[in-house]
C-alpha positions, 0 to 999 in steps of 0.5 A: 750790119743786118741786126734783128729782133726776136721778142718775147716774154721768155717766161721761160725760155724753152728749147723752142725758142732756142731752136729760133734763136740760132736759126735766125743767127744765120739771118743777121749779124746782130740779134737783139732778144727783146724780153718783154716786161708786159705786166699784164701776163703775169710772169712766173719769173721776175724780170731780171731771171728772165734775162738771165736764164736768156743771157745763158743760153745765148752765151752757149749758142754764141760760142758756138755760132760765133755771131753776136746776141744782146738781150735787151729788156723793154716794155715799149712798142715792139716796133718802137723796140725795134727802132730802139736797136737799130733792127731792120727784121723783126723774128718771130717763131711760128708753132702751129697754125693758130699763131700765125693769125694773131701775128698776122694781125700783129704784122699789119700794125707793125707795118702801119707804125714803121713800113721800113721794118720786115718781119721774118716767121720761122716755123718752128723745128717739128720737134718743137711745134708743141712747146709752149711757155704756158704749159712747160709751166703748167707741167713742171707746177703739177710736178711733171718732167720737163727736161725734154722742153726746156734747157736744164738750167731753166729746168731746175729753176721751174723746180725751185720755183714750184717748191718754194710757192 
């Protein structure tokens, strides 16, 4: 069984990071969303709303892909995630340009941890290349319109959220 993980921080997840997820469902048999706790970014959601929002919609691409997906919280080593899962692929998606130097480097260190372990980049659809996690937040906090970034579920939560705060 080919399992692979894609991590992230998903906070929030956005149509960018579902564009990866069901284009890697077509790499593996089993993906393992690894959601990352790292404290040291400050997440706008808790933990726990961060793998429920994953875990919906990844039910959604599931139905439609019919291949199997766990989201799996961690707050280890990415690679030590990765040997945690059974993953033999790591999955990361790729914007522009400036990301692939940091994951570039992120590789190298991977590689010197656990050889045995590939990493897959995937470019991002191009309707896609622009969103990131940070600025949804920044638009929806100044109260701008991010249905085009991010799944309508997600959506609402960045709603409820800047009202509350």
């Amino acid at each position: 069984m080919r399992i692979g993980l894609y991590p992230g921080t998903f906070d929030p997840i956005t149509l960018g990071h579902t564009d990866i997820i069901q284009r890697a469902m077509a790499l593996v048999d089993r993906l393992v969303i690894g959601v990352a706790i790292n404290r040291d970014k400050g997440p706008l959601f808790p933990l726990e709303e961060r793998v429920a929002m994953v875990q919906a919609e990844c039910a959604a691409i599931t139905a439609k892909t019919g291949g199997e997906i766990v989201v799996h919280p961690f707050e280890n080593l990415l690679i030590d995630c990765a040997r945690d899962v059974g993953a033999g692929v790591i999955i990361r998606g790729l914007r522009a340009v400036a990301d692939f130097e940091y994951e570039f480097q992120m590789v190298g260190m991977n590689r010197a941890l656990d050889s045995s372990i590939e990493t897959v980049f995937l470019m991002a659809d191009a309707r896609r290349q622009a969103i990131a996690s940070k600025l949804v937040k920044e638009i929806a906090r100044l109260g701008g319109d991010v249905s085009k970034f991010v799944p309508d579920p997600v959506r609402e939560a960045l709603k409820a959220k800047y009202r509350q705060g």
